[in-house]
C-alpha positions as CSV (number, residue, x, y, z in Angstrom):
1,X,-108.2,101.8,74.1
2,X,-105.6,100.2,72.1
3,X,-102.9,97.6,73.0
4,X,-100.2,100.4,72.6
5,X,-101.3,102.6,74.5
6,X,-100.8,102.8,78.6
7,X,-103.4,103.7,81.3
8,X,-102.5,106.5,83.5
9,X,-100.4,105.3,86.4
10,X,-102.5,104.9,89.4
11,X,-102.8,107.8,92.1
12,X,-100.5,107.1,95.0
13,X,-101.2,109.7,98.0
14,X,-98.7,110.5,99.8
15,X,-98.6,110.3,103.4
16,X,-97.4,112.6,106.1
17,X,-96.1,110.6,108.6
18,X,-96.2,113.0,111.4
19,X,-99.1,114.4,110.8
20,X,-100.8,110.6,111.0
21,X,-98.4,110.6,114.6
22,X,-99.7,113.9,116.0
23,X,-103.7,112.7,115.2
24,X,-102.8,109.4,117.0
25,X,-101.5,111.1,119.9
26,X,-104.6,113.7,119.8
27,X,-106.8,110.4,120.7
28,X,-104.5,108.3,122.1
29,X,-105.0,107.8,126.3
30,X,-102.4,109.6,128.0
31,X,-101.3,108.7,132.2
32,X,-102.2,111.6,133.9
33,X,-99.0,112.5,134.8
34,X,-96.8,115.9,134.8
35,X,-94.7,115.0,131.3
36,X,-91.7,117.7,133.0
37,X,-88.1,117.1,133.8
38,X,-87.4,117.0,137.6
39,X,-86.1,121.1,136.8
40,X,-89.5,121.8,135.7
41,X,-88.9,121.9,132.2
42,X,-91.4,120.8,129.5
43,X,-90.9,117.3,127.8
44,X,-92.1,117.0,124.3
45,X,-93.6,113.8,123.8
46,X,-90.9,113.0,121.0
47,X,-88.0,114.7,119.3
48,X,-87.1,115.0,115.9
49,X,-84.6,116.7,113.2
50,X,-86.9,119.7,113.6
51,X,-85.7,120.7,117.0
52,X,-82.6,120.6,116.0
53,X,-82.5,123.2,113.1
54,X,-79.2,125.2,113.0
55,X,-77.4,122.8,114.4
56,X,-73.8,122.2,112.9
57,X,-71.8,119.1,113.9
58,X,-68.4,120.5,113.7
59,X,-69.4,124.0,115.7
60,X,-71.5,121.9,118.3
61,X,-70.3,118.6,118.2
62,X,-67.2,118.3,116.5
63,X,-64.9,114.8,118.1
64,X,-63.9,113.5,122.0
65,X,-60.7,115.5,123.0
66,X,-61.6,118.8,120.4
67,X,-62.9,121.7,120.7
68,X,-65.8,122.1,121.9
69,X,-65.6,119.1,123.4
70,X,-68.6,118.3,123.6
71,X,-68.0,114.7,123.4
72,X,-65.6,114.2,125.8
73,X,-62.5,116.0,127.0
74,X,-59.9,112.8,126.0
75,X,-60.0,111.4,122.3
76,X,-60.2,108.0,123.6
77,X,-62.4,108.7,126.8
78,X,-62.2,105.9,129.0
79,X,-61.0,103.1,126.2
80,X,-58.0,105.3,127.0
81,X,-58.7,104.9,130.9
82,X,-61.5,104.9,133.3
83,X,-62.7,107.5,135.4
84,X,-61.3,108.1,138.9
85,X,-63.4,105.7,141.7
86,X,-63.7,107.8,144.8
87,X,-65.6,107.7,148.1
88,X,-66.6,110.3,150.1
89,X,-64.9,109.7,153.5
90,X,-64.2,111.3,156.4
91,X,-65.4,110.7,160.0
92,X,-64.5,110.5,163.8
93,X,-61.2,110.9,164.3
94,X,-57.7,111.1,162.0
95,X,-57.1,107.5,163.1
96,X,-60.7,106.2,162.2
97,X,-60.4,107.7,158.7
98,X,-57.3,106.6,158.2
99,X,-58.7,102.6,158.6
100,X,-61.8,103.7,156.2
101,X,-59.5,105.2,153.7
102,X,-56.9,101.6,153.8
103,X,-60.3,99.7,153.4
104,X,-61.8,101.1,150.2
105,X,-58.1,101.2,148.7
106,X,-57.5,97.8,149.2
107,X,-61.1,97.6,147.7
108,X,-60.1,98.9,144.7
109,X,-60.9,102.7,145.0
110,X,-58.5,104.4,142.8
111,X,-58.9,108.3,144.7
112,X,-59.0,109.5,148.0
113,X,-62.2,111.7,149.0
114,X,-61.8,113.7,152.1
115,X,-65.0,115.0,154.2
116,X,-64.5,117.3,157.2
117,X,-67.0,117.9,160.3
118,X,-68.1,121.1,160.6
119,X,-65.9,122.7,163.3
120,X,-63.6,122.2,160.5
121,X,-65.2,123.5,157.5
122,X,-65.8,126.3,159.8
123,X,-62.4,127.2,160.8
124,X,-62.4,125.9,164.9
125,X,-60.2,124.0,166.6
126,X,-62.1,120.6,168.1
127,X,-61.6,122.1,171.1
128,X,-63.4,125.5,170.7
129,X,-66.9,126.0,172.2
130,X,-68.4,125.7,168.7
131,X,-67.4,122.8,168.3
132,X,-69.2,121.0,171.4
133,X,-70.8,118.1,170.2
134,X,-70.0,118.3,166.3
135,X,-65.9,116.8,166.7
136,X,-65.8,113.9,163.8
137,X,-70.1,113.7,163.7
138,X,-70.0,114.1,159.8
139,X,-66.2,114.3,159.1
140,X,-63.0,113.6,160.1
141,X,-61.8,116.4,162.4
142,X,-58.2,118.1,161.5
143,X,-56.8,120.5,163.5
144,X,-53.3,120.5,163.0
145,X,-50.8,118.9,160.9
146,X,-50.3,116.2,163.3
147,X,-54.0,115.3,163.0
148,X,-53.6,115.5,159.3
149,X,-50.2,112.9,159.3
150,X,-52.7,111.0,161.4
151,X,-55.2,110.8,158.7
152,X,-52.2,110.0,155.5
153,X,-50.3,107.8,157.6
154,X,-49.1,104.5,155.7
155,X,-50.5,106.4,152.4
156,X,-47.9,107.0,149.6
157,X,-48.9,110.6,149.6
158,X,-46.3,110.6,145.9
159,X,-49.1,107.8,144.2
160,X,-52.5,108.7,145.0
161,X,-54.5,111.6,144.5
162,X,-56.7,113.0,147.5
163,X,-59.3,115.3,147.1
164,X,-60.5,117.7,150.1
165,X,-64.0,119.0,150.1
166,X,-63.7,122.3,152.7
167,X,-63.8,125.4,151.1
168,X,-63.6,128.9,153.7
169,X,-60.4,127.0,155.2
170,X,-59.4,125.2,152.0
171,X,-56.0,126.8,151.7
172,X,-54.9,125.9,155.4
173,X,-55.6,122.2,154.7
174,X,-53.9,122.4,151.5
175,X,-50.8,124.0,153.6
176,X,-51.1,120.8,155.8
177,X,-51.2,118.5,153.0
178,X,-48.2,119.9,151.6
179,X,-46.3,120.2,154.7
180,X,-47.3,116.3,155.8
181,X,-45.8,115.4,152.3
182,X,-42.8,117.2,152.7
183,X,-42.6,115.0,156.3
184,X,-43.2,111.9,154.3
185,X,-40.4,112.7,152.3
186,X,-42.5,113.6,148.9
187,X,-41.8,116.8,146.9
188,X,-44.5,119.2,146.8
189,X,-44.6,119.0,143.1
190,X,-45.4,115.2,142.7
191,X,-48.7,115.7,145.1
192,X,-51.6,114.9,143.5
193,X,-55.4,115.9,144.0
194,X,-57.8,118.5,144.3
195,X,-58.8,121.1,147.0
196,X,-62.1,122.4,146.7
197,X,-61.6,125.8,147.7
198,X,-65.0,127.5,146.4
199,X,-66.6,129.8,148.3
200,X,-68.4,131.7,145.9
201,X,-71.0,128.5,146.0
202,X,-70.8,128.8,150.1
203,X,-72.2,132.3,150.1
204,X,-74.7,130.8,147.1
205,X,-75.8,127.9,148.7
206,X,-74.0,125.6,151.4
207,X,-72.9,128.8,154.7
208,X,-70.1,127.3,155.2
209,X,-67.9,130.5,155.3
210,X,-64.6,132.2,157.0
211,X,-64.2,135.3,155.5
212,X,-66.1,138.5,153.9
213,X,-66.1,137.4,149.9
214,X,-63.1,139.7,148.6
215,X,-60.4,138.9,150.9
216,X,-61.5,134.8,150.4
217,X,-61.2,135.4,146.8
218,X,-57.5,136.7,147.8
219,X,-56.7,133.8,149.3
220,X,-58.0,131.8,146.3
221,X,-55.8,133.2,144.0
222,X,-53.0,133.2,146.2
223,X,-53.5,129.6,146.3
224,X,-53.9,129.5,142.4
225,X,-50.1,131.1,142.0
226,X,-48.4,129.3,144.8
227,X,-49.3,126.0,143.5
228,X,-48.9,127.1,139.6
229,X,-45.1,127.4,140.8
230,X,-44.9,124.8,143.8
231,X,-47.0,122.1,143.6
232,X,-48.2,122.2,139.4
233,X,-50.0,118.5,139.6
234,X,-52.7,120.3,142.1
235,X,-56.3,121.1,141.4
236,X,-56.2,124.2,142.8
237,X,-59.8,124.5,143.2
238,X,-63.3,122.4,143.0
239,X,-65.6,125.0,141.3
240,X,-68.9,123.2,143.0
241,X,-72.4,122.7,141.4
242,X,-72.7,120.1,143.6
243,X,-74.3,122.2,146.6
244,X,-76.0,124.7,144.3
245,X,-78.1,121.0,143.2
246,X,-78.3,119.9,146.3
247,X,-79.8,123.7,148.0
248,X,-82.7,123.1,145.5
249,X,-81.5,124.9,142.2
250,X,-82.7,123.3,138.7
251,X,-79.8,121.6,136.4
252,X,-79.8,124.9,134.2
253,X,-79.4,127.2,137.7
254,X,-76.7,124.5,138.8
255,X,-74.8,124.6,134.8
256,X,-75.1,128.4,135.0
257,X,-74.1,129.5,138.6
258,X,-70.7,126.9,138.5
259,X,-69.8,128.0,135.7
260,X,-70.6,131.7,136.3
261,X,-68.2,131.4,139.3
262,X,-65.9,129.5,137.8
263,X,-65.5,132.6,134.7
264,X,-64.9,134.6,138.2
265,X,-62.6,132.8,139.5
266,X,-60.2,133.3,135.8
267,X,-61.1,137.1,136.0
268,X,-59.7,137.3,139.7
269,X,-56.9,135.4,138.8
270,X,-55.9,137.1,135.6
271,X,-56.5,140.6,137.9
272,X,-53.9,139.0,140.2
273,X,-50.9,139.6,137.5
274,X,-51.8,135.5,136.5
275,X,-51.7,134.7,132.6
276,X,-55.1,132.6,132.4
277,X,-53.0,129.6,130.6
278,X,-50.8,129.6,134.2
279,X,-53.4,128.7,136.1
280,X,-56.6,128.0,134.1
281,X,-55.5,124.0,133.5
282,X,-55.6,123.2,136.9
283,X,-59.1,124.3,137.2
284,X,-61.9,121.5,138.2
285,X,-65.1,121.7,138.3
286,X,-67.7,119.5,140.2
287,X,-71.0,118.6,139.7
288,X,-74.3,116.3,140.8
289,X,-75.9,113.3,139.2
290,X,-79.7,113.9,139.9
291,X,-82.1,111.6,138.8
292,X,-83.4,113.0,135.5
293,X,-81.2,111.0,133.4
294,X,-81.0,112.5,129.9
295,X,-81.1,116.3,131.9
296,X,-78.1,115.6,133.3
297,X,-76.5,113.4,130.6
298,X,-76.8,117.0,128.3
299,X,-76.0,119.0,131.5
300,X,-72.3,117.7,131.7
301,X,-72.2,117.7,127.9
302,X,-73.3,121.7,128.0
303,X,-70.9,122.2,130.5
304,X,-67.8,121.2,128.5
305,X,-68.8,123.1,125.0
306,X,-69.9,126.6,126.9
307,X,-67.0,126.5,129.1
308,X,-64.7,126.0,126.0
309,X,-66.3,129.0,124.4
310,X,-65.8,131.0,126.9
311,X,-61.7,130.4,127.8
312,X,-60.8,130.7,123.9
313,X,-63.1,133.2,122.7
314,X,-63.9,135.8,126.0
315,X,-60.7,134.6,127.7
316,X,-58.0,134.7,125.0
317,X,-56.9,130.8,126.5
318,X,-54.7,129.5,123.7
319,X,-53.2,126.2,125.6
320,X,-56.6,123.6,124.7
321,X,-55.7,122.6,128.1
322,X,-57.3,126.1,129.4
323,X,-60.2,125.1,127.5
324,X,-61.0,121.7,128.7
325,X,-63.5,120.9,131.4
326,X,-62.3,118.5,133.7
327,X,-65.1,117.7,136.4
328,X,-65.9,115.3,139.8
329,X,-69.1,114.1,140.0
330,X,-70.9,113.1,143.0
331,X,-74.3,110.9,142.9
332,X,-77.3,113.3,144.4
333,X,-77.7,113.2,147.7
334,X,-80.9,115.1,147.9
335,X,-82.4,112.2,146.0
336,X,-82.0,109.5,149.0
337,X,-84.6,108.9,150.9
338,X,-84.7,107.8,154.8
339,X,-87.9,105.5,153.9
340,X,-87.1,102.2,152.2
341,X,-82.8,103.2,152.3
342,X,-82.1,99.6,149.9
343,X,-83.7,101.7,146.9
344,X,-81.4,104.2,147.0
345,X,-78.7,101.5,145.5
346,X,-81.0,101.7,142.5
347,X,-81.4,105.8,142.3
348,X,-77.5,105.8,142.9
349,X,-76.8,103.4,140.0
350,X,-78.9,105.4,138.0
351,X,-77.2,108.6,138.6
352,X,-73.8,107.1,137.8
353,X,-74.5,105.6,134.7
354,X,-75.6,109.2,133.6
355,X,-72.3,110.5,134.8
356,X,-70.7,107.9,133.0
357,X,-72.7,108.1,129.8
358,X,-72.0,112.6,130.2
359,X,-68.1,111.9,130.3
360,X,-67.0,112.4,134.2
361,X,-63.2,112.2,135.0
362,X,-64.1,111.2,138.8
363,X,-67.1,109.6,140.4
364,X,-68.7,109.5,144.0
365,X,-71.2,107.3,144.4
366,X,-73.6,108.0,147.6
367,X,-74.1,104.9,149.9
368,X,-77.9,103.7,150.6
369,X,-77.7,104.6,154.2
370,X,-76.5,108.4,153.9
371,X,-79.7,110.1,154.8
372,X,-79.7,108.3,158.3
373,X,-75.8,108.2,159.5
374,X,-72.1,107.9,158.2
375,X,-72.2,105.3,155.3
376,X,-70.8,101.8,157.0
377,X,-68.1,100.0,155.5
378,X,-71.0,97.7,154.0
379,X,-72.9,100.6,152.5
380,X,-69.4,101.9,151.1
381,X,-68.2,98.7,149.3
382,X,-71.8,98.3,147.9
383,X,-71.7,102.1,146.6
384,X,-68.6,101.1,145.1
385,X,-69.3,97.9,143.3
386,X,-71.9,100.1,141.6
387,X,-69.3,101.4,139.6
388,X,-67.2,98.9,139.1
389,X,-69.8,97.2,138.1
390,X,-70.8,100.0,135.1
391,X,-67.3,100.2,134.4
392,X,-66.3,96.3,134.2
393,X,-69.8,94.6,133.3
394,X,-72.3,97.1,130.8
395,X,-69.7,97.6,128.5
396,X,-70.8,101.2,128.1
397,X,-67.2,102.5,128.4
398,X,-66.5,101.2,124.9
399,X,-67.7,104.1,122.7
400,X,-67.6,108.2,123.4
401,X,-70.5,110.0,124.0
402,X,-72.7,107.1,123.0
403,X,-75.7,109.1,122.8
404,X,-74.6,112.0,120.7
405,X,-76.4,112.3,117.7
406,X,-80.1,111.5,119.6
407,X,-82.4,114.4,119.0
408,X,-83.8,114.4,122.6
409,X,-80.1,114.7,123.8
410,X,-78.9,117.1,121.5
411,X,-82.3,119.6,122.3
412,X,-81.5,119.0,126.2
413,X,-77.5,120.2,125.5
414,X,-78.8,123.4,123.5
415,X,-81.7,124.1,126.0
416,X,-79.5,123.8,129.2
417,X,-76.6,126.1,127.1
418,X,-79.3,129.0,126.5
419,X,-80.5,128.8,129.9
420,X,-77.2,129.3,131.2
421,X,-76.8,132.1,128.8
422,X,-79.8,133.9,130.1
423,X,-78.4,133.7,133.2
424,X,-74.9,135.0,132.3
425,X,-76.2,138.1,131.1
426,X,-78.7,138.6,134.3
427,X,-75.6,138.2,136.4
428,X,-73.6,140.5,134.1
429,X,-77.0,143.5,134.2
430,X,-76.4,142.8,137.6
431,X,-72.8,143.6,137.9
432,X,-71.5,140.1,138.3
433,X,-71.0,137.0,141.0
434,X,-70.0,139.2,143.8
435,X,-73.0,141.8,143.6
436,X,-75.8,139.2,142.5
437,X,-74.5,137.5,146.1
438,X,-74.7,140.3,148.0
439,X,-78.0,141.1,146.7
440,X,-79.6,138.0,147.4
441,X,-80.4,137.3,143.6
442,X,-78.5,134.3,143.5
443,X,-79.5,132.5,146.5
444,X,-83.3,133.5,145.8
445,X,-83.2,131.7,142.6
446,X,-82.0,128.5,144.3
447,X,-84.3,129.0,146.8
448,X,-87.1,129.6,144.6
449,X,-86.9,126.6,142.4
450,X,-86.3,124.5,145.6
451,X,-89.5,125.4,147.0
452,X,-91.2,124.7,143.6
453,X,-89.9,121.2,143.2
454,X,-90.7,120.4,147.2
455,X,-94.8,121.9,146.3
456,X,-94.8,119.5,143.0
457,X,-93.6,116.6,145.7
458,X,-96.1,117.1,148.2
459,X,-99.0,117.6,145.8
460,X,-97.8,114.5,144.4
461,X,-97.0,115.4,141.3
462,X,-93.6,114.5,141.2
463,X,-93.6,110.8,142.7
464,X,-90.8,109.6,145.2
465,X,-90.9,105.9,145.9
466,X,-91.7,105.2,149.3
467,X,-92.4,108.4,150.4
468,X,-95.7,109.9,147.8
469,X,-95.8,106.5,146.3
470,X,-95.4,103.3,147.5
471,X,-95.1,103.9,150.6
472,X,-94.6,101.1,153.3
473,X,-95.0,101.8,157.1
474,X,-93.9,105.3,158.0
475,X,-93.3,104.3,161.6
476,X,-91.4,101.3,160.8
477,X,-87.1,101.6,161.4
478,X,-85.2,101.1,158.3
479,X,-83.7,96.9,159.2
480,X,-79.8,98.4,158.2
481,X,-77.0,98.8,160.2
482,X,-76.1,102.0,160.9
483,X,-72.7,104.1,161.9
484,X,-72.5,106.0,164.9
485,X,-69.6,108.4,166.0
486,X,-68.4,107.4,169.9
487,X,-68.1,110.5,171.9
488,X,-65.1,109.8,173.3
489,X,-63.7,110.8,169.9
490,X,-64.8,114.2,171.0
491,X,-62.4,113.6,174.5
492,X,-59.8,112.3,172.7
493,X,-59.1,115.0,170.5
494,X,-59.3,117.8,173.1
495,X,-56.3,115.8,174.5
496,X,-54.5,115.6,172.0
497,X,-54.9,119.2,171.0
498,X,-54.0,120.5,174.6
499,X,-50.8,117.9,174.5
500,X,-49.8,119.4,171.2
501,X,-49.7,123.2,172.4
502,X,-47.5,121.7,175.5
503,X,-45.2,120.2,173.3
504,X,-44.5,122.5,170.4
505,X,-42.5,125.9,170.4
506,X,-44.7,128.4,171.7
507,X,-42.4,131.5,170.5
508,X,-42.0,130.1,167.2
509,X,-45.5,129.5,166.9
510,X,-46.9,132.7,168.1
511,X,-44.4,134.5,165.6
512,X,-46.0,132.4,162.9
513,X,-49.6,133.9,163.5
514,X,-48.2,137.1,163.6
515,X,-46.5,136.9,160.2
516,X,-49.8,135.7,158.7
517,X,-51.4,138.8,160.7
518,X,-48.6,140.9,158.7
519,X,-49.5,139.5,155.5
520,X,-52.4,139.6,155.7
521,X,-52.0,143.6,155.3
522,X,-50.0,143.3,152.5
523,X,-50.1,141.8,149.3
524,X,-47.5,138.9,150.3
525,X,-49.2,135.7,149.0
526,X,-50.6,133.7,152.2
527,X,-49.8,130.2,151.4
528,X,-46.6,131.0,152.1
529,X,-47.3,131.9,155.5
530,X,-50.2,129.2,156.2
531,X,-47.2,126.3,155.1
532,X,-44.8,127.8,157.4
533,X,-47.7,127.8,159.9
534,X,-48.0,124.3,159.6
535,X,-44.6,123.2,160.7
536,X,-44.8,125.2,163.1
537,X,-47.4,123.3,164.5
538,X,-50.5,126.3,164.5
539,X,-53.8,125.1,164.7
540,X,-56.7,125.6,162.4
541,X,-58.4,127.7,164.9
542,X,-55.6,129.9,165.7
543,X,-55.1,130.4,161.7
544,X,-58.5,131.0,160.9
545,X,-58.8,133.6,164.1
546,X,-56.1,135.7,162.8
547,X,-58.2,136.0,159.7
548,X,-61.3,136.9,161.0
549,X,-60.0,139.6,162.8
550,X,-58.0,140.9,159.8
551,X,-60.7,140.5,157.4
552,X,-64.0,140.2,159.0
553,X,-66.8,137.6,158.6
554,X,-69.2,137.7,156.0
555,X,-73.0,139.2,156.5
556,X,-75.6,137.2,154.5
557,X,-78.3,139.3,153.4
558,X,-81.8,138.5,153.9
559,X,-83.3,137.0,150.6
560,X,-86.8,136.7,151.5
């Protein structure tokens, strides 16, 4: 060869870099472990531009506070300003909860959360034979507007925003809230908060019903156009995943039955004579953390870019407002355990972060001693700090949707979204919310999926700490202090519900109950009635009796 001329350049080969990834994962030692999401779903064991093919950033993406909104529902998410701190509290009597509330203001709580016992969220009176033994147990027990000046007293009604979890009843609180503001000398239409007032998800999951479903959805959107005119700064109603999660259903069932109500909800209301931009703003949604923490990171995100499809493109919405998901979310109950109560701090931080990291407006985070009593003030300030803590110390609240853009998160959104689909059109074959209740098809589905996840928990296969794994001395009592209910509560409020009937105007409010009874037959919106009600000193029970008899009680069918 001569010293012009060149050799040939050297064969490179070229390597496939996954295909030198998937062989070293083919002989690699693997745990044995179930590699699924806590919904059952498969986990790949990594992600990659392939799983995302089709995906366009504008359509699916796009920027915080724009349609979709997938990132966010604010431009500036919370550099702009942080998400609402509440606690879940509620217990014994008005009084009690009144302290509790004081205390975690003056903690730094930026939100009341209201719970109710159960003769409440039922529709009794504390006094009623149903209610034996349940007066204040796990809520504060309202009966009356006195009880419920009781519970705001000393609370600028004008600044801060409550929020009332009860839902068959929901519109007769709300009639006492707005009735103990107009006492305190605020306007109903500088209240702030939210009402919770779903029952689709009581029939679905929680039982915690009044009325047969059509005449409750009445009284839904008779709340929806009273406060549209009266009291505009309202939520007018909590559509709840929360208790879907919590009966057992997987994140997809939870994204897919809220929002599936929630689409219900609009069509009653624009069947009510309502345009859907009236009302469709002051729609809230609510949701769980669970402990699967990208699931539910791309769950919240899911839930903003399907609802926004749906207002503007099957709704005709055309203020962005209507199209914007604004959402509560609550750390997952379900996931506390009784054995070892200090670690759920840890599962509860957890769960907040990912409701941080998804974009929440308003947070809950559970206290470590819920599964075994009434969170103590101690429980409550430490469930508390927990975010504070994210919000003043990670420094995650500096960027939007800081995982965007990760292929793992951006499979999750899409997989969650076509889940839901698939159930939208079930629902739809099956002539929609009201029928698929009836039938049984929705609960079934909850129930079904709870069952599955309880099997994989007793097999072992899904580990709990210090209950399938871990596990300390079963017989040994958890060393925290725990908060017990006196029973002279109970007294206490029979007395002050008989001393109320002696003392207000019987005539006036007999004629009350019968107005609501005439109302009740017409199409005269019942908020109305229920405010006027209030003043006049009617009980919850005596209400809620007048619409049983009007309306009937709902039958639950058997879904086994």
């Amino acid at each position: 060869m001569s010293d012009t001329e060149t050799s040939p350049a050297p064969r490179i080969e070229t390597v496939d870099a996954a295909e030198i990834w998937r062989r070293a994962m083919e002989s690699a030692r693997v745990r044995d472990a179930e590699f699924t999401s806590i919904s059952g779903a498969e986990r790949r064991p990594l992600y990659t531009p392939a799983d995302l093919e089709g995906f366009d950033h504008d359509r699916d993406l796009g920027y915080p506070g724009q349609f979709p909104f997938t990132r966010g529902v604010h431009p500036t998410m919370y550099r702009g300003r942080l998400w609402t701190m509440r606690q879940f509290a509620g217990f014994g009597s008005a009084r009690q909860t009144n302290e509790r509330f004081k205390f975690l203001l003056e903690k730094g709580q930026t939100g009341l959360s209201t719970a109710f016992d159960f003769p409440t969220l039922m529709g009794y009176d504390s006094d009623h034979a149903r209610s034996l033994g349940e007066v204040g147990q796990v809520g504060v027990a309202i009966s009356s507007l006195e009880d419920m000046e009781t519970l705001m007293d000393g609370i600028p009604m004008g600044e801060v925003s409550t929020s009332m979890t009860i839902n068959g009843p929901a519109p007769i609180l709300l009639a006492y809230y707005i009735a103990c503001g107009e006492r305190q000398g605020v306007a109903p239409e500088k209240l702030r908060g939210t009402v919770q007032n779903d029952i689709l998800k009581e029939y679905e999951a929680q039982h915690a019903w009044l009325i047969a479903a059509e005449p409750a959805l009445r009284m839904i959107t008779d709340v929806m156009a009273y406060c549209a005119q009266r009291v505009p700064k309202w939520n007018t109603i909590s559509i709840s995943g929360y208790h879907i999660r919590e009966a057992g259903s997987t994140a997809a069932q939870e994204l897919a039955f809220t929002l599936a109500n929630g689409m219900e909800y609009v069509r009653r209301g624009i069947a009510a004579g309502m345009d859907v931009d009236e009302f469709a703003p002051r729609l809230s949604f609510f949701f769980d953390a669970h402990l699967d923490f990208f699931e539910e990171i791309s769950k919240f995100r899911a839930a903003r870019r399907i609802w926004a499809r749906k207002m503007r493109d099957e709704f005709g919405a055309k203020d962005p407002r209507s199209w914007m998901i604004r959402f509560h979310t609550q750390t997952a109950g379900v996931s506390l355990t009784a054995q070892q109560p200090e670690n759920n701090i840890v599962r509860t931080a957890i769960e907040a972060l990912a409701a941080v990291l998804g974009g929440t407006q308003s947070l809950h985070t559970n206290s470590m001693d819920e599964t075994l009593a009434l969170p103590t003030e101690k429980a409550a300030k430490i469930a508390l700090r927990t975010q504070q803590v994210i919000a003043e110390e990670t420094e995650v609240v500096h960027v939007a949707d800081p995982l965007a853009g990760s292929y793992f998160v951006e499979a999750e959104t899409n997989r969650l979204e076509e889940e839901a689909e698939a159930y939208f059109k079930e629902i739809d074959k099956r002539g929609g919310v009201v029928p698929s209740i009836h039938a049984g098809y929705i609960q079934r589905e909850i129930h079904r999926s709870a069952v599955l996840y309880q099997r994989a928990v007793e097999e072992g296969r899904k580990k709990v700490v210090g209950v399938n794994t871990y596990v300390e001395d079963l017989d040994a009592k958890p060393e925290i202090e725990l908060h017990r209910i006196d029973p002279a509560v109970e007294r206490e409020q029979h007395e002050r519900l008989a001393n109320l009937r002696k003392r207000r105007d019987a005539k006036r409010a007999a004629s009350e109950l019968d107005d609501i009874r005439e109302a009740c037959r017409t199409d005269a919106n019942l908020m109305e009635r229920f405010v006027s009600a209030a003043h006049a000193l009617c009980t919850l029970g005596e209400i809620c009796d007048v619409l049983r008899e009007e309306f009937g009680e709902f039958e639950e069918p058997n879904i086994f």
